[in-house]
N, C-alpha and C positions, 0 to 999 in steps of 0.2 A: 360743703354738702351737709352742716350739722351734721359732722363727726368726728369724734378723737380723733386726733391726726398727729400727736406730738405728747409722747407722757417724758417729761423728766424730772428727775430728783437733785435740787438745788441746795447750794450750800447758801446760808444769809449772805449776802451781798449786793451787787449793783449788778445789773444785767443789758445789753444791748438788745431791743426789739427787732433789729434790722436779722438779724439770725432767724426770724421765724420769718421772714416773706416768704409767701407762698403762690401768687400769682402776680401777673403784670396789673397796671391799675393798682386801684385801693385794691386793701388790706384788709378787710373787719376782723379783727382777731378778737373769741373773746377766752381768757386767761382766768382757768378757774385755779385758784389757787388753796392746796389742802394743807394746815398746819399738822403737828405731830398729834396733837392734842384732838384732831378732828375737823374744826373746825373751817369754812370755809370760806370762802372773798372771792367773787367773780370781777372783772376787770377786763371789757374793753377798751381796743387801742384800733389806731386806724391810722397804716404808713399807706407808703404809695411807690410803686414801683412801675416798670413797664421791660417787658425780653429783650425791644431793643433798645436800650440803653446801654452801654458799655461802660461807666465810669469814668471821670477824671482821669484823661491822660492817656486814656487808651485809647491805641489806632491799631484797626484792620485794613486790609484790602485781600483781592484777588486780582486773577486774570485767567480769561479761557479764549482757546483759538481751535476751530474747527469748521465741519462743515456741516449744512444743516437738512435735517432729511428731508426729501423729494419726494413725488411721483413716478413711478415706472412709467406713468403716462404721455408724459413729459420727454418729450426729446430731445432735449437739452440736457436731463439730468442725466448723471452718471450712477448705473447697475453695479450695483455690489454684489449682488449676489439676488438670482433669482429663482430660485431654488423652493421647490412647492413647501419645504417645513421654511424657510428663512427669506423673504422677501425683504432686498431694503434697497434705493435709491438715494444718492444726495446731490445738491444744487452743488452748479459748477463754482459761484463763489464765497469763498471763507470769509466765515461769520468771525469777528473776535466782541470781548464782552470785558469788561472788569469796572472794580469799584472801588472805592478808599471811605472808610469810617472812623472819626472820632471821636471821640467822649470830650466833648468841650466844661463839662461840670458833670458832679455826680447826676441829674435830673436833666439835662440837654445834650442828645447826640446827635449830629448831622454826619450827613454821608454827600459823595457825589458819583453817580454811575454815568459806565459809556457803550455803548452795544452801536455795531454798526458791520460794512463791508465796504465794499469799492463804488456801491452808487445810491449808499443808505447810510445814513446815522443816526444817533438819537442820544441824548445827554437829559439826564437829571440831576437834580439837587433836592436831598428833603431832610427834615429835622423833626427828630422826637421829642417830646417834653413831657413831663408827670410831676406834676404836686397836687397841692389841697382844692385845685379847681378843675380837678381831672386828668387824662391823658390824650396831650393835643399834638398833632402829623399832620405835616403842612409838606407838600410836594409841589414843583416844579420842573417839568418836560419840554425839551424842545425836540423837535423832529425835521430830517431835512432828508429829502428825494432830488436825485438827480432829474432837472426838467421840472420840478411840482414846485408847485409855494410851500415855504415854510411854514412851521405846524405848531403849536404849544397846547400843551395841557397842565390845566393847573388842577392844584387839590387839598381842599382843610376839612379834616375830621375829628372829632371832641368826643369821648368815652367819660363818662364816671358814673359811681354807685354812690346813691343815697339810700342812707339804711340800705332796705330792703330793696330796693328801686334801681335797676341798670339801666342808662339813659346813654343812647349813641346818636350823634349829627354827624351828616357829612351832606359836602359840596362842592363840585365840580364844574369846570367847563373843559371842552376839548373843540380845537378846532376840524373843520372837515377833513382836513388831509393829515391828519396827526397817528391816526392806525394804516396809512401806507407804508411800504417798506420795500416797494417795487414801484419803478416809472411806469409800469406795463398795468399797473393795476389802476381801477375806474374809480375815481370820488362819488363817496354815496348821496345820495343826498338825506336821507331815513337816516345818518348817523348822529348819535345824541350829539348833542349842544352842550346842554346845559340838564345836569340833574343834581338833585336834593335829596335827601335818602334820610328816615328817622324812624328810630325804632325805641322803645322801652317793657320793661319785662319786671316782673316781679316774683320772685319766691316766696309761697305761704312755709308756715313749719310744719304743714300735716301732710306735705308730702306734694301740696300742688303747685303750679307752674303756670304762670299766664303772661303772654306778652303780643305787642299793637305795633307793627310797623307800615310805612311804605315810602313811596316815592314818587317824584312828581320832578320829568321827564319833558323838554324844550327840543326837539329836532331841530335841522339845516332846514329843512323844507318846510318849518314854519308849525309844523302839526305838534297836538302835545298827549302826553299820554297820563296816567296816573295810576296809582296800583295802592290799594291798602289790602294788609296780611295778618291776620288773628289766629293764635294757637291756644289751646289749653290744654293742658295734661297734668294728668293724676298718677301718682304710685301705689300701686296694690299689692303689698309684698313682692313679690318675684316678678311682678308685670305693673309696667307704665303702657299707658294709652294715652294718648292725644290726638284732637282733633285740629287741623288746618285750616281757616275758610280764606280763600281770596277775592277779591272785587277788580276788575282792571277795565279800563275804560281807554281806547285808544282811537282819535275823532270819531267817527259815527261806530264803531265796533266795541262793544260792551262783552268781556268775559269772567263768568262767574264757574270758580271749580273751589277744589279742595281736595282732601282727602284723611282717611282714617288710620293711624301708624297704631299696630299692639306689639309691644318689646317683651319676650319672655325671656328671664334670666335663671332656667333652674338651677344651676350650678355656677362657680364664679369661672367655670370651661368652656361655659356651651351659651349663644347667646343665639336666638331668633329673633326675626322681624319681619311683619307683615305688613304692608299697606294698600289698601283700594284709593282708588283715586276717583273722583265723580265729576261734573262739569260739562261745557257744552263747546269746549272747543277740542281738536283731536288726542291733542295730549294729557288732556284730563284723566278719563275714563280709564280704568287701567286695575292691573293687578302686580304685584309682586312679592315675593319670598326672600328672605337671605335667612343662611342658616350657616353661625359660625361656630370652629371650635379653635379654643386657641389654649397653651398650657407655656405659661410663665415661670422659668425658673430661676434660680440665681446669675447663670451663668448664660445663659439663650432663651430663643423664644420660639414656639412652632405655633403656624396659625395656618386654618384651613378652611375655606371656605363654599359654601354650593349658592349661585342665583340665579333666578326664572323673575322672567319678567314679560307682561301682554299687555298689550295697550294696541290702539288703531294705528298707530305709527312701523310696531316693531312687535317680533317675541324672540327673544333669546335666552339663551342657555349658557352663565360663567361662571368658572370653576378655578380657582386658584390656590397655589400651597406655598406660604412662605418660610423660611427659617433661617433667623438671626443669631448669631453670636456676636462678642465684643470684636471679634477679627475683622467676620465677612458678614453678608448677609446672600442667601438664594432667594428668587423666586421662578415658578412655574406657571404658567395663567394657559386657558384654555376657551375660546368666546363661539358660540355655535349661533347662528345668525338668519331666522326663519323666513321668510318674504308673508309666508302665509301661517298662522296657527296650524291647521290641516296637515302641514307639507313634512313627508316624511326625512326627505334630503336637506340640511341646510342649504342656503343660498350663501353663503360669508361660513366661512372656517380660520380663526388666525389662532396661533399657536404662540407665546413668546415666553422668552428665560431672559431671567435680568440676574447679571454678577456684580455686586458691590465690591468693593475692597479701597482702599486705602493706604501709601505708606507714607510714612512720615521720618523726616528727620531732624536729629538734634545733637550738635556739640557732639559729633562722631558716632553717635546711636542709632540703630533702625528699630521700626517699630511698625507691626503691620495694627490696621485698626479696621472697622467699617466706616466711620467717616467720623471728619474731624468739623469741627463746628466753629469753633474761634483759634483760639491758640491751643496746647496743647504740652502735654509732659509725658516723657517717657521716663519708666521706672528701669532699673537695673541694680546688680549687687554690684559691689567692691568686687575686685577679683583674688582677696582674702574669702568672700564669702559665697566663692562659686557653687558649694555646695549645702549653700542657707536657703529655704524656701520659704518667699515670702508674700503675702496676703496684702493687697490696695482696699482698704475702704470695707471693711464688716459690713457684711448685709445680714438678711435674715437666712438662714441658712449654711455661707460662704464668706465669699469675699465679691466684691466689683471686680478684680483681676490677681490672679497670681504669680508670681514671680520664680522661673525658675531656669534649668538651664538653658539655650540656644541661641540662638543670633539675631533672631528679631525678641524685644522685648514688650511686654504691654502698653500702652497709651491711654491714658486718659484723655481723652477727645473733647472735652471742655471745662476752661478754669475758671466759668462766670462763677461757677457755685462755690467756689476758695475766695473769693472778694471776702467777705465776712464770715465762713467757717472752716476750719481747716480739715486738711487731707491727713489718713491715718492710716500709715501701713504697719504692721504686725510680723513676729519672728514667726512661722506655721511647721511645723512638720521637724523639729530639728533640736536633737539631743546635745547640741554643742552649748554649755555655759557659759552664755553671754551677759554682757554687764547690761545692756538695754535689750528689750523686744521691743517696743513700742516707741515707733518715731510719729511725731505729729507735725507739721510743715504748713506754710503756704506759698504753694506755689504765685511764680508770679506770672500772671494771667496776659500778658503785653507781645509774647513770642512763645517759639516751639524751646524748652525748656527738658535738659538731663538730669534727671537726678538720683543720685549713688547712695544706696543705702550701705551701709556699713563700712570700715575703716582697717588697718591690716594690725591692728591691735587686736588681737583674736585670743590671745594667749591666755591662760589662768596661771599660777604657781601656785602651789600648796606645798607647805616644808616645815622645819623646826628649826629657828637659828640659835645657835649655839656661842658662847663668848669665845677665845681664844683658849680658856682653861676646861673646854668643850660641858659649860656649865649652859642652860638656856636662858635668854634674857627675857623675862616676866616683866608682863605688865608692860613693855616697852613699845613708846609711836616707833614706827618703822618708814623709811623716806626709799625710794627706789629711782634712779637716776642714768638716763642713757645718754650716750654721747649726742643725741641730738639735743640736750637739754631737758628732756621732758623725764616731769617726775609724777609719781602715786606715791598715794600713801598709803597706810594700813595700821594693823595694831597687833601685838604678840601679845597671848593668853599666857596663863600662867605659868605652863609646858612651854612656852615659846613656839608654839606654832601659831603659824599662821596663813592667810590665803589672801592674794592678791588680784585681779583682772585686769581688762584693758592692757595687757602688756604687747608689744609690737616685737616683731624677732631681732637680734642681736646681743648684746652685751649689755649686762645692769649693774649698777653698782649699789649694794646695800647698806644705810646708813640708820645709824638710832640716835638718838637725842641724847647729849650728854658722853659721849662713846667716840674716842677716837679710832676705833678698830671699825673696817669696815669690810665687805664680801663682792666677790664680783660672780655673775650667775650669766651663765649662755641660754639662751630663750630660742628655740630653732626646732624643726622639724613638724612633722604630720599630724602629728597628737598635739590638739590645742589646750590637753589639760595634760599640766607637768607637775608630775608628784615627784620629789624629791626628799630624801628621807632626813637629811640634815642640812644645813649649809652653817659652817664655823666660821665666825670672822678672825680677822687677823689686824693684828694692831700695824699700824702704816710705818711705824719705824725701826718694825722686824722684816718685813719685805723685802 
């Protein structure tokens, strides 16, 4: 959008560009670079990426199995609940679904999906690809009905930006019976064939926006149809307007509409939008409002919405409240459904509440989330450091998640963005003198992933060692050595004191360079900083 989006302060050296992808497709990054001196060098660069890409070596999949909602109308389907707030219906037979994806190269992922029941199926294969001649999705569908002819649908689509210039193709065919999914159900013959779809857009830098598409549409029955679509819009401080025109030609029936959209933004809170719609066929002509307000914080989100909408078809009245955290998410909706403008009573009243949640698990951890997107890592302390709180990922304000006591722990719910920059959690809220706060990591992105911050070396020592003739040894490296092997080192000041970390509880033995006498120190108990007011060594062949 020509905006800052990324300021930081580099040390001279080599730097990886793949750290600054910002969308799928091209890149146009342009890199203005400021020396100390002032002076400046603009620099761009142009990668290429796409969302669904997973990288070399990685595989996902799923699977789901349930049942799919119905009509109450239907007497066949089975009543859940009929109930004036809670309506719901579902078909007597279970749906299952699942898919498998791999990253065959960093720039080519193919997947294969299965969705079916007992007298439907349907199977695809498709693959992504993104380099220097764009981002190209090429799909494959076959479709089979109990009783029906077999079905396929095929699909290639091409994206890429020049300069300034976003250019999309795509084209398709589908045969007649390829969107059945019941024996019972009737072949169209009005169903597309064969369509072609092309669009391109351009962004000016003074804020305007213009773009040309359409499509051009082959039916079963022979007929063909075609559509071209023109927008323009402009930004005027706080408010975009754009105008829509379309042209659609379908054999002897010609329909021309459009309409006029003004987006007011007074606050980055509050956002409205207005559009009339004009035209000569029923659903052109029209009015409508949306008026949102939504407040973004570190840690959740709340949005709320009001829309009216009139046109020859419909007027209705929806109203919905949503709110997100890293956990759960709610929402509330409310839809009022008029037969007549005039009519004081709705004809249609539906009510619905939607609960998200998520749990996840890993290598013996639970972790609740709102949804998990690829793989995933849960965070958790050592249980040295049950009572350390700790911060996932610096935001502005906060943190992404924090780390503290209880049974489910936080999730990061996707590790596409650790491929090339890593994850950072933080010591937060905690008076214990630690030899690290700051762990930087990367997860690895392939599975659900535990990872343990901190280690039960929690200890400090602070003390004075003393020789045998309780004189202090100055100046002297200091070596500390526990029965499992593991040593620290340190240094004695000219008093002979000294301060140590990292220590882990048991038994140490303390040794100096040059010094056959050495000390043995017990490291135990609550208090992880142990002051000790001397420690005297002893020569090992007085013992």
């Amino acid at each position: 959008q020509r905006q800052m989006c990324i300021r930081d302060r580099l040390e001279p050296g080599t730097y990886n560009i793949d750290e600054y992808k910002l969308i799928a497709g091209q890149n146009s990054l342009d890199l203005r670079i400021i020396g100390e001196s002032g002076s400046m060098e603009q620099i761009n660069v142009t990668d290429y990426a796409n969302y669904s890409l997973l990288g070399k070596g990685v595989k996902t999949f799923g699977v789901s199995f349930g049942w799919k909602k119905g009509s109450q109308d239907d007497f066949e389907n089975k009543t859940i609940s009929d109930a004036s707030w809670y309506e719901r219906a579902i078909e007597p037979k279970p749906i299952f679904s699942g898919y498998y994806r791999h990253g065959i190269r960093k720039d080519l992922t193919a997947d294969i999906s299965l969705q079916g029941d007992s007298q439907w199926q349907r199977a695809g294969a498709n693959a992504s690809w993104a380099s220097k001649l764009g981002s190209l999705f090429a799909s494959a569908s076959y479709n089979r009905v109990e009783a029906r002819p077999h079905s396929g649908h095929d699909e290639l689509s091409w994206d890429k930006t020049i300069k300034r210039f976003r250019i999309r193709a795509e084209v398709s065919y589908s045969d007649k019976a390829f969107n059945l999914t019941d024996k019972n159900l009737s072949l169209r013959e009005d169903s597309t064939a064969l369509n072609h779809n092309f669009s391109i857009s351009y962004a000016f830098e003074n804020g305007l926006d213009a773009s040309l598409g359409g499509y051009y549409q082959t039916r079963h029955d022979k007929t063909t149809s075609w559509t071209i679509d023109g927008k323009l819009g402009k930004r005027l401080g706080d408010v975009h307007v754009s105008v829509n025109a379309r042209y659609q030609k379908r054999s002897q029936e010609r329909e021309i509409g459009g309409y006029l959209s003004v987006t007011w933004s007074p606050t980055p809170k509050i956002r409205t939008r207005t559009r009339a719609g004009f035209g000569n066929s029923s659903s052109s002509p029209g009015f409508s409002t949306n008026i949102n307000y939504s407040v973004r914080r570190p840690k959740d989100y709340l949005s709320t919405s009001v829309s009216f909408e009139n046109n020859d078809e419909k007027q209705s009245i929806f109203g919905d409240i949503s709110y997100q955290t890293s956990q759960y998410a709610l929402n509330v909706s409310h839809n009022l459904l008029y037969a007549d403008a005039l009519d004081y009573e709705p004809s249609i009243q539906r009510t619905s509440f939607d609960v998200q949640v998520a749990l996840a698990f890993a290598d013996g951890a639970f972790g609740t989330t709102r949804q998990i997107r690829d793989s995933f890592a849960i965070i958790e302390q050592h249980p040295m450091w049950k009572d350390v709180k700790l911060g996932v990922n610096p935001t502005l304000g906060g943190y992404e998640h924090t780390v503290g006591p209880g049974f489910f722990k936080p999730v990061i719910t996707s590790l596409s963005a650790y491929r090339e920059k890593a994850s950072v959690i933080q010591v937060i809220g905690n008076d214990r003198f630690l030899e690290d706060n700051d762990f930087i990591f990367h997860p690895s992105y392939k599975r659900g992933t535990k990872v343990i911050i901190g280690t039960d070396s929690i200890y400090t020592l602070r003390s004075t060692l003393l020789d045998s003739f309780g004189d202090p040894l100055s100046y002297k490296a200091i070596v500390l050595e526990n029965e499992k092997g593991s040593t620290i080192s340190t240094f004695a000041n000219k008093a002979g004191r000294f301060v140590v970390s990292g220590l882990s509880s048991g038994t140490w033995i303390i040794r100096s360079n040059g010094f056959s006498e050495t000390a043995t120190v017990q490291i135990e108990g609550e208090d992880t900083m142990i002051f000790q007011k001397s420690i005297n060594m002893i020569d090992a062949h007085t013992q």
